[in-house]
C-alpha positions in Angstrom: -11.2 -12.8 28.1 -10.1 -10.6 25.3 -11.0 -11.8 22.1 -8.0 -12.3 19.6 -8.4 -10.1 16.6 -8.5 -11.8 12.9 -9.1 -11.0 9.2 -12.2 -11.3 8.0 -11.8 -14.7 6.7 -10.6 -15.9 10.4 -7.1 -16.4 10.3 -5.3 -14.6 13.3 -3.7 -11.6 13.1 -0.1 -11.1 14.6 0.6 -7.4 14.7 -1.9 -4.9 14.5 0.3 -1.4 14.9 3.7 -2.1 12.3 3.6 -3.1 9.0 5.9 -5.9 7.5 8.9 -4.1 6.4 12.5 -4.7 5.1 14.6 -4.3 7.7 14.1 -1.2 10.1 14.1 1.1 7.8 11.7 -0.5 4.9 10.5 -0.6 2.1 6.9 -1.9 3.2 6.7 -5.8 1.8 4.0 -6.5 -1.0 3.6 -9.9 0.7 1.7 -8.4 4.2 -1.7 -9.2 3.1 -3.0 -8.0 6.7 -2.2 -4.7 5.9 -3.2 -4.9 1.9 -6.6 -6.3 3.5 -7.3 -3.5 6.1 -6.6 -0.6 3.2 -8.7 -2.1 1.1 -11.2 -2.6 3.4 -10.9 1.1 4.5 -11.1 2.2 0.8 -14.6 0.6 0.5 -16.0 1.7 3.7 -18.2 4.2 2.7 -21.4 3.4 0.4 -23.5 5.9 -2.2 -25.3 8.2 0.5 -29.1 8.6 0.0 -29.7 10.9 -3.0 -32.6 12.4 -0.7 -32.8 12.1 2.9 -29.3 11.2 3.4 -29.0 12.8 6.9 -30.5 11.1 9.3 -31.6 9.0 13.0 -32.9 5.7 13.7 -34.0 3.6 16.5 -35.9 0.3 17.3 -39.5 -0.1 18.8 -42.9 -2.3 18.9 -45.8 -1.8 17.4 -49.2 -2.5 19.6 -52.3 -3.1 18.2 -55.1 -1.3 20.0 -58.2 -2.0 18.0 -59.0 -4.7 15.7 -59.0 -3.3 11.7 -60.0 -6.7 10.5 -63.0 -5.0 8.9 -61.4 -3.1 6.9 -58.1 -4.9 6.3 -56.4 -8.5 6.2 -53.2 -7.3 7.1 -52.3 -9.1 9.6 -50.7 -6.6 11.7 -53.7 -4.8 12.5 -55.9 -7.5 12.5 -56.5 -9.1 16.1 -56.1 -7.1 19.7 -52.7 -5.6 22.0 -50.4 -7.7 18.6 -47.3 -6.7 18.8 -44.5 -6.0 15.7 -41.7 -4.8 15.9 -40.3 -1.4 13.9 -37.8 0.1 12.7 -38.0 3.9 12.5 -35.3 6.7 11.0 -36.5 10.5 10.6 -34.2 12.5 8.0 -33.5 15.6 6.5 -34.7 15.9 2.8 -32.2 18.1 1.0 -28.5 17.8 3.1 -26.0 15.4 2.5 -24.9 13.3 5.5 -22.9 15.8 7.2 -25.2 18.3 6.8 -26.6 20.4 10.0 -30.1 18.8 11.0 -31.7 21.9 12.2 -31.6 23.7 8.9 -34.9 24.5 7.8 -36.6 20.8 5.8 -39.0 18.7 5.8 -38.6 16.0 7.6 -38.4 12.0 6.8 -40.3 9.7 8.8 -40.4 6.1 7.8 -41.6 3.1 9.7 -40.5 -0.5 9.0 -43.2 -2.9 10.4 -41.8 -6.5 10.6 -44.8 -8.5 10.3 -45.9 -12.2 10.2 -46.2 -11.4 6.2 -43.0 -9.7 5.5 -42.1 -6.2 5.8 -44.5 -3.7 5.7 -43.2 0.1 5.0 -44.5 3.6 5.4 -42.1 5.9 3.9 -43.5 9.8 4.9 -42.7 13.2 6.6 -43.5 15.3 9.4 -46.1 17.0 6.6 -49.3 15.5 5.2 -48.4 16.9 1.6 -45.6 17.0 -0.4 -44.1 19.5 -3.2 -45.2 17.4 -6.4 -48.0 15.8 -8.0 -46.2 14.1 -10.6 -42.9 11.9 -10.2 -41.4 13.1 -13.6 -41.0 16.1 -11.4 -39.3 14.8 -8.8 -35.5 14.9 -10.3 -36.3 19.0 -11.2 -37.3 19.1 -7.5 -34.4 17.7 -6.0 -32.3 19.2 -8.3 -33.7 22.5 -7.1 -33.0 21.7 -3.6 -29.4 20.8 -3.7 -26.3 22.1 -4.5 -25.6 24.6 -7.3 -23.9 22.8 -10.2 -21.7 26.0 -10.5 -20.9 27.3 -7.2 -21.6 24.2 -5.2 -23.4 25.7 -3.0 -26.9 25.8 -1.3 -29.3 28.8 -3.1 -32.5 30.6 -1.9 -32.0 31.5 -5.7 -32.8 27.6 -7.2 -35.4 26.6 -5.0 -37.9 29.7 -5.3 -37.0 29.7 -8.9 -38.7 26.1 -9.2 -41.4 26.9 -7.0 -42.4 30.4 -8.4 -43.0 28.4 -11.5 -44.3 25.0 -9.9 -47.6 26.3 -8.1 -48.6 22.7 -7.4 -46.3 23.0 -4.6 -47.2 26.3 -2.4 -49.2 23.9 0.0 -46.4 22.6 1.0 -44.2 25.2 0.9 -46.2 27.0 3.4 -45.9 23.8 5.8 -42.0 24.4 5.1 -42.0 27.8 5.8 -44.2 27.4 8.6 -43.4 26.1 12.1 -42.9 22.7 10.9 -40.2 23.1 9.1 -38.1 23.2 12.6 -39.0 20.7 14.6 -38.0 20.5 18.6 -36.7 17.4 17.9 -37.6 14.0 16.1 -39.7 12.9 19.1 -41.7 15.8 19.0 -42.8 15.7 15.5 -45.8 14.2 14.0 -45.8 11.5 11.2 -47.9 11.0 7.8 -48.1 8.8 5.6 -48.4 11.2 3.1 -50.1 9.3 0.3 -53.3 7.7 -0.2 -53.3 3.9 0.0 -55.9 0.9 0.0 -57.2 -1.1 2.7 -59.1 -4.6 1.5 -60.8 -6.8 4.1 -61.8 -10.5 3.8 -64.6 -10.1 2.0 -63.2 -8.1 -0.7 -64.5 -4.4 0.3 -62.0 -1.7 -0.1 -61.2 1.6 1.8 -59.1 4.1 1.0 -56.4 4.8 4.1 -54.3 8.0 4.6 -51.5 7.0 8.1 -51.2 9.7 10.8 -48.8 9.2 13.1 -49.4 12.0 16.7 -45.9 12.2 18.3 -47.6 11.5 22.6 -44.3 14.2 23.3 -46.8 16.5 22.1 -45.6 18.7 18.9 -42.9 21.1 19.5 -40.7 22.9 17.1 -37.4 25.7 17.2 -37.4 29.3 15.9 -35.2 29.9 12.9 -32.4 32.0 15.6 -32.2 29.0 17.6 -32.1 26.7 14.6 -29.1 28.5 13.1 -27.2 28.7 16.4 -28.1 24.9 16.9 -26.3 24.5 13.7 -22.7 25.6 14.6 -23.2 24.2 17.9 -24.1 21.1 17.4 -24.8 19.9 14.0 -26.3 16.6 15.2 -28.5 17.9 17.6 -31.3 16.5 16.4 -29.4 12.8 16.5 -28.1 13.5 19.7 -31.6 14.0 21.2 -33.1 11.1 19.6 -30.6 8.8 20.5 -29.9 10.4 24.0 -33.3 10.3 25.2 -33.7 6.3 24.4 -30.2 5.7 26.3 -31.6 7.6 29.3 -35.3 5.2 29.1 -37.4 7.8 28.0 -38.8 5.8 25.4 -40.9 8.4 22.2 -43.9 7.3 21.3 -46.3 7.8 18.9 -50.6 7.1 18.5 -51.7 5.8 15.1 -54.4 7.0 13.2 -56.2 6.6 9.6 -58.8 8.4 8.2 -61.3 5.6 6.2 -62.3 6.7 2.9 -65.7 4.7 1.5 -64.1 3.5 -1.7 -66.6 5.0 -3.8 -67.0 8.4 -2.0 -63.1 8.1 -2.5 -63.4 9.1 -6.2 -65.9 11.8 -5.7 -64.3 13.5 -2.7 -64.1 17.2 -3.6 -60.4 17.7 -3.5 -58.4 14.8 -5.1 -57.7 11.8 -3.5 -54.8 10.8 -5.1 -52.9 14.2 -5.4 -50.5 14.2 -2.4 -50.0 17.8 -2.6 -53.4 18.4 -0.6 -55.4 16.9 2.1 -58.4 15.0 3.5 -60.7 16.9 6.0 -61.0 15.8 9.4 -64.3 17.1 9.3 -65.3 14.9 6.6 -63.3 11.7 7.7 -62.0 11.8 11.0 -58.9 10.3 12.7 -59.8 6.7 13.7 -57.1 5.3 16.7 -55.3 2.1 15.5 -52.4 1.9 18.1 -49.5 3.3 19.4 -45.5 2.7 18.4 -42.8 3.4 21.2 -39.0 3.3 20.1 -37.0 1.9 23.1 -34.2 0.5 21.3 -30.8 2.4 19.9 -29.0 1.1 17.1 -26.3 -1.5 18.0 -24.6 -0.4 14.8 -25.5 2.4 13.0 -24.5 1.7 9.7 -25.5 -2.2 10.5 -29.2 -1.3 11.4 -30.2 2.5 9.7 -27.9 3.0 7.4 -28.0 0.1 5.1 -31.8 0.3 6.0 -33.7 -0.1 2.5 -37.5 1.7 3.1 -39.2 1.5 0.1 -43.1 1.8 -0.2 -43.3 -0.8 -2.3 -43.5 -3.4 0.4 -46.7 -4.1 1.0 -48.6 -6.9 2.8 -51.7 -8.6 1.8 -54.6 -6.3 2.9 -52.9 -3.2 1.7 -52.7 -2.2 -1.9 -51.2 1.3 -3.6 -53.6 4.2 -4.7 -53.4 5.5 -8.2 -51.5 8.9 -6.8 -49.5 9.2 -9.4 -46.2 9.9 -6.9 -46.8 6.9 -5.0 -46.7 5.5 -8.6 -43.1 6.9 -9.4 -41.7 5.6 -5.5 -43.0 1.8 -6.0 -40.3 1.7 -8.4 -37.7 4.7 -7.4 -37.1 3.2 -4.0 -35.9 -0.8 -4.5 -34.2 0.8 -7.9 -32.0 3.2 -5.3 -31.5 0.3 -3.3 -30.2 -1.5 -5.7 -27.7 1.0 -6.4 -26.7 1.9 -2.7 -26.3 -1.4 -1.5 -26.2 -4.2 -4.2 -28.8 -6.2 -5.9 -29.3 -8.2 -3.2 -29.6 -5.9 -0.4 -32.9 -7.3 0.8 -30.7 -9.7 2.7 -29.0 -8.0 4.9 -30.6 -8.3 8.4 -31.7 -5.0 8.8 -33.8 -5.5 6.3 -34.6 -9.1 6.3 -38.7 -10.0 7.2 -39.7 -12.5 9.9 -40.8 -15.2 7.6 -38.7 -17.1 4.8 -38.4 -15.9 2.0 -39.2 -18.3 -1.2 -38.7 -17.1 -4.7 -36.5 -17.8 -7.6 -34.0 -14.9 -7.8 -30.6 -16.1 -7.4 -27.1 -15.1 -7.2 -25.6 -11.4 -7.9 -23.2 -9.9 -6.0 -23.0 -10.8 -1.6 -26.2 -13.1 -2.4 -26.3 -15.3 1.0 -27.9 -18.6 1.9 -29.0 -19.8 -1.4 -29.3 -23.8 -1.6 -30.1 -26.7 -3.8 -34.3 -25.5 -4.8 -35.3 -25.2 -8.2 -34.5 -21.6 -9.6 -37.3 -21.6 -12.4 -40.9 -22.2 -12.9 -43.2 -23.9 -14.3 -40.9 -27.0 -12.9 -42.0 -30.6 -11.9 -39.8 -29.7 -8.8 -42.2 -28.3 -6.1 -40.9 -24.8 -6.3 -42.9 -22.0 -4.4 -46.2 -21.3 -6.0 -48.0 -17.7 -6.0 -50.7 -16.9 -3.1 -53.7 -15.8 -6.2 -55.3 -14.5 -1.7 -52.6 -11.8 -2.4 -53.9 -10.7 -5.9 -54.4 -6.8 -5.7 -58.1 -5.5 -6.2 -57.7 -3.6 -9.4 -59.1 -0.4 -9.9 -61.2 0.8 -13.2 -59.2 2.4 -15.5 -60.6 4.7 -18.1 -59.2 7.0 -21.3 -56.4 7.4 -23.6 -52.5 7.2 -23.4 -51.4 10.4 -23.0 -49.1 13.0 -20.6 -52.2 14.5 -18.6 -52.4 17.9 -16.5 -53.5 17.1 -12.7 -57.6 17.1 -13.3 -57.7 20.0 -10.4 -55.9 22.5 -11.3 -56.8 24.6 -7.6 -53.2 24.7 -5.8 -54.2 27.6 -3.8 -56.9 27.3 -1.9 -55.4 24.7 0.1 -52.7 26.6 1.2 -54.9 29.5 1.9 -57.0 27.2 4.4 -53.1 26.4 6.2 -52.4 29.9 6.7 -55.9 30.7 7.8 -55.3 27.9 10.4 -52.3 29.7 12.0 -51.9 31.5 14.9 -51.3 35.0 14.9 -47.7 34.4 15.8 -47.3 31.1 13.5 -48.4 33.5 10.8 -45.6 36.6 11.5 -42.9 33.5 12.0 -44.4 31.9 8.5 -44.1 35.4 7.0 -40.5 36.0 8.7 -39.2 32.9 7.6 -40.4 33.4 3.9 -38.9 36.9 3.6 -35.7 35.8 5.0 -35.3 33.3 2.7 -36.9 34.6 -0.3 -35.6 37.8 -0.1 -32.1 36.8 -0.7 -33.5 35.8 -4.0 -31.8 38.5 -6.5 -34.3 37.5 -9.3 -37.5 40.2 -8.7 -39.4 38.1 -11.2 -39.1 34.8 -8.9 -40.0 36.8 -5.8 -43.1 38.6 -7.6 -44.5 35.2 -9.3 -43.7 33.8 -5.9 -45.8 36.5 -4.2 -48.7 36.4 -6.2 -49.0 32.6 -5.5 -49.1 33.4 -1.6 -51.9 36.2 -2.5 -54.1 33.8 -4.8 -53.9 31.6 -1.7 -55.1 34.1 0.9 -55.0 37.9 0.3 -53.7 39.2 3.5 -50.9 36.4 2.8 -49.8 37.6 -0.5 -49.9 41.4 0.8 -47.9 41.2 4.3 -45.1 39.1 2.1 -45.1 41.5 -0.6 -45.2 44.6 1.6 -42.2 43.0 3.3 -40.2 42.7 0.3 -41.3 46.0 -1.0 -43.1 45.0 -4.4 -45.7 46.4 -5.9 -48.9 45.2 -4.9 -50.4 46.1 -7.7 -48.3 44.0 -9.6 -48.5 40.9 -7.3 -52.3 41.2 -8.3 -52.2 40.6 -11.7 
């Protein structure tokens, strides 16, 4: 049986294809509130995109324990054996708007929601293990850089090499996003990082220091620029349409989870820094430990429903897992749930998508679309039995040292990194690395961005520097200096 369409407060609707007029001929009557309701309706459809990572895919999964963490964590989702949680996952493009192409050259989001017995637990990353900045004050300039000329409105080579000739802090990560990396195959066959460094405690108080891999089991696979660009007038959803394509058809992407464990003390001795997300840990030094495996086997049933109005922030944490002092990490506890709160409305948090498992019991109240509030006591201290704090889910401070005051990162090397990367290449990742960097930064009309760019790839690896200056045609006496 056909259901019998309604406005959204119930009451039937009569005619859904003519609107109430006078006579045949009109005017349309004021008093035809089904139609007043469906234009107003359509003129608030559309919500404040992502500022970053607006583009993107999503899908549904489960989350299975393989091997018990409970010495090195209480959270409870990777405490215990074969547990399952569900996730949420969406991968995205960084810089493009929501109707941008999604096999332009980016780094890629990739941002698990774990619904756990505890609440929500987020891991908001990218297909890279680094990122650009060291410092979230930067983060604005960065973006800024990325996006659309305030002029022209238009995309430019010109504004992003112009920040990062004079941001050095982030050429590791430019060569991951000139690199192969910076095309991925598809969403399935990426890898995932957490990015950051974060804090494991376990029941007895001892704390680790945690950095997430996720290894896509599709094995990695990425797209040469050509077939990128062509991909990009063809289809300019490709990478959505694979995504959501391959879970229709039961071929269901997975991914294994690692972490590398960090001693806590060796943590603030470690010989790059910890807590500086534009560089790495060694595998050598700390390798991958397995934790599980995720598989996404589950499409959205509404898109906007259950990715768009998703709200990923890593600010949700569960007991057992505690936030780092990298300084970015820093910045995104607060950026995220404040972007939220914009997009979506203060009370966003109750919208199913991103709703956790257990109740919820605190003493916010009200705002605008606030749902299921009843009679409890909205402030505290009361006499009325109001939900008390957990002091089990107290944080583990860390020791803090020195004087206020707007501090240079402590290592200053942003090179060498970068220079161990390119030394890691292939033969043919490195002539694609170079390719794509000439491409792009020659188009730069500015020769002191592509010389202070140049010298930053020869400080990071000399035959680096040279094969992208002798392909621009500077001096390389000059890129030297």
């Amino acid at each position: 049986m056909t259901d019998k369409l309604t406005t959204s407060s119930g009451q039937a609707w009569g005619n859904n294809d003519h609107s109430q007029t006078a006579g045949v001929r009109g005017p349309v009557l004021m008093q035809d509130y089904q139609l007043l309701e469906k234009l107003a309706h359509f003129n608030r459809e559309r919500i404040p995109e992502r500022v970053v990572h607006a583009k993107g895919a999503g899908a549904k999964g489960i989350f299975t324990l393989t091997y018990d963490m409970s010495d090195y964590t209480t959270a409870d989702l990777f405490c215990g054996q074969n547990k399952m949680t569900p996730v949420l996952a969406r991968f995205s493009q960084v810089a493009g708007e929501s109707g941008y192409p999604d096999t332009i050259r980016d780094v890629r989001g990739f941002a698990l929601r774990f619904y756990t017995q505890a609440g929500n637990y987020d891991i908001v990353g990218n297909n890279t293990p680094v990122f650009f900045i060291n410092d979230p004050l930067k983060f604005p300039d960065f973006i800024h850089s990325q996006k659309r000329d305030p002029q022209t409105h238009l995309r430019s080579d010109e504004m992003q090499w112009d920040f990062w000739a004079h941001y050095p802090e982030a050429l590791h990560q430019v060569t991951y996003l000139m690199g192969d990396r910076g095309n991925p195959a598809s969403y399935r066959t990426m890898n995932g990082y957490g990015s950051h460094t974060f804090k494991w405690v376990n029941a007895q108080g001892e704390q680790y220091w945690i950095k997430y891999h996720f290894l896509s089991n599709q094995g990695v696979q990425n797209m040469s620029a050509k077939i990128a660009t062509k991909l990009a007038s063809e289809d300019p959803d490709y990478l959505l349409h694979d995504l959501y394509d391959a879970i229709a058809q039961g071929d269901y992407p997975s991914w294994k989870v690692y972490v590398q464990i960090i001693p806590y003390e060796e943590g603030w001795d470690y010989k790059y820094d910890l807590f500086d997300v534009t560089k790495v840990v060694s595998h050598h030094d700390y390798p991958l430990v397995e934790v599980g495996e995720f598989t996404l086997n589950q499409n959205p049933t509404n898109y906007f429903t259950d990715i768009e109005e998703a709200a990923f922030s890593p600010a949700n944490l569960v007991s057992g897992i505690e936030p780092s002092p990298d300084k970015v990490l820093q910045g995104r506890l607060f950026a995220y749930h404040d972007a939220a709160r914009y997009r979506l409305g203060a009370n966003y948090d109750q919208l199913a998508v991103n709703r956790p498992l257990n109740e919820v019991h605190n003493y916010e109240r009200d705002g605008v679309m606030a749902q299921g509030q009843g009679k409890a006591v909205n402030y505290a201290p009361s006499g009325h039995d109001g939900p008390q704090a957990d002091p089990s889910s107290q944080i583990h401070g860390n020791p803090l040292t020195g004087r206020e005051g707007n501090y240079e990162p402590y290592d200053p090397d942003y090179y060498s990194a970068a220079g161990r990367l390119y030394r890691l290449m292939s033969k043919d990742e490195q002539d694609r690395l170079i390719e794509a960097i000439v491409g792009s930064l020659g188009s730069v009309s500015d020769a002191e961005i592509k010389l202070l760019a140049t010298r930053q790839f020869y400080q990071a690896d000399s035959d680096y520097g040279t094969r992208v200056a002798q392909a621009l045609g500077l001096d390389l006496s000059q890129v030297k200096k």
